[in-house]
Structures are given as structure tokens and as C-alpha cells.
C-alpha positions as CSV (number, residue, x, y, z in Angstrom):
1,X,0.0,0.0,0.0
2,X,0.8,4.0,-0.6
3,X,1.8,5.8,2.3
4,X,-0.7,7.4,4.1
5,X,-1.2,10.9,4.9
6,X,-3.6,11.7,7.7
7,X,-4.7,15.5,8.6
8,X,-6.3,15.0,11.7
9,X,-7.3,17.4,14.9
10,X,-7.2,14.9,17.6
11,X,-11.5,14.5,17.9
12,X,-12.9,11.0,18.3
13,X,-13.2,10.4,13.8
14,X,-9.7,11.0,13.8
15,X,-8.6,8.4,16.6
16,X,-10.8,6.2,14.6
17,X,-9.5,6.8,11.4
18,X,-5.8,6.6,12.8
19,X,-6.3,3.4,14.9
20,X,-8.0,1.6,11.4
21,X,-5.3,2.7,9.4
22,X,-2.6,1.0,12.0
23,X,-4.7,-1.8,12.0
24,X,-3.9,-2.3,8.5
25,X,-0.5,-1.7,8.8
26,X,0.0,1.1,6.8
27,X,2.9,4.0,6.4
28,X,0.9,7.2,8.0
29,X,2.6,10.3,8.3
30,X,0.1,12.3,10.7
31,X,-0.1,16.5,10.7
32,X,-2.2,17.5,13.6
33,X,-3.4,20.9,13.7
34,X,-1.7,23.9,15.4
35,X,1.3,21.6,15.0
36,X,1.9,21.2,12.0
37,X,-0.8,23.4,9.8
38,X,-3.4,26.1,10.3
39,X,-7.1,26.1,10.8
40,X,-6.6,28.5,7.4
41,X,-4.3,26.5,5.7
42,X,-6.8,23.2,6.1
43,X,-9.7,25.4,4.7
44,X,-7.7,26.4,1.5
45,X,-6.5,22.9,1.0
46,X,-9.8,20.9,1.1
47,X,-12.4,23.9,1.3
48,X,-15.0,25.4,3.8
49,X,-17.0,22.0,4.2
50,X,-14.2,19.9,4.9
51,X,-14.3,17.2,8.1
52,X,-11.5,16.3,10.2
53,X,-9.7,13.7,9.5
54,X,-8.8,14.1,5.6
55,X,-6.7,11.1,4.5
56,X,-4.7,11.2,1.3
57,X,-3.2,7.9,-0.3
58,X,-0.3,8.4,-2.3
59,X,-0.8,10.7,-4.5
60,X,-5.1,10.7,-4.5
61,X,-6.7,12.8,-2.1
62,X,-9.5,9.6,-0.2
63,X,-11.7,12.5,2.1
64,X,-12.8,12.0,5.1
65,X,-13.1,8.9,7.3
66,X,-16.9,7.5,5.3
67,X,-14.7,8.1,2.4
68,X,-11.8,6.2,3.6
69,X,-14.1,3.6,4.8
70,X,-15.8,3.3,1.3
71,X,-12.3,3.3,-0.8
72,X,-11.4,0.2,1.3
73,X,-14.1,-1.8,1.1
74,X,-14.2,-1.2,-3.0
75,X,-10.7,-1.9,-2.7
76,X,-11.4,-5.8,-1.1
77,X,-8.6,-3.7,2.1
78,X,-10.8,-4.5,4.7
């Protein structure tokens, strides 16, 4: 698998969505906000709307954790 880039802001989704991903053994390279990006700089990268956790897979940007979910189950990952 890709490595894994997670955008989280430590809520309960993004636990989730970390803990799944490590359950699956996967490379994640984690950016928490305030640490290592803005509130600002997550709103011009995936827009107003966007959720906490985004997850990106190698180069393809996935969305948030029910997108994650959904891209491994139509991937036969889970």
C-alpha cells in the first residue's frame, strides 16, 4: 500500500481513522493541527465544508473517514 497521509485534529473520527489505518499496517505520516498546519491552511487545501480527518493515499486525495471507509471496502482492504 501507498503511504498514508492523515490531517487530523485529535477528535474522536480521527482516533478512529488513525487506529483503522494502523490496523492495517499502513505508512501514516500524521499533521495535527496547530502543530503542523493552520485552521486557514486546512480550509484552503480541502475547502469550507471539509471534516477532520482528511486522508490522502499516495498521490489521491480519499476525504474523510466514510470516504476512507468506502475506498477500502471497494478496494477488497478491509
Amino acid at each position: 500500500m501507498n503511504s498514508i497521509v492523515l490531517y487530523t485534529n485529535g477528535n474522536q473520527e480521527c482516533e478512529r481513522a488513525r487506529m483503522l489505518l494502523e490496523k492495517l499496517n499502513s505508512q501514516i505520516q500524521e499533521y495535527k493541527l496547530n502543530n503542523h498546519f493552520t485552521q486557514r491552511a486546512f480550509v484552503s487545501e480541502f475547502g469550507e465544508g471539509a471534516e477532520y480527518p482528511q486522508v490522502s493515499i499516495g498521490y489521491k486525495h480519499i476525504g474523510g473517514l466514510k470516504d476512507t471507509l468506502h475506498y477500502f471496502q471497494e478496494n477488497n482492504l478491509l
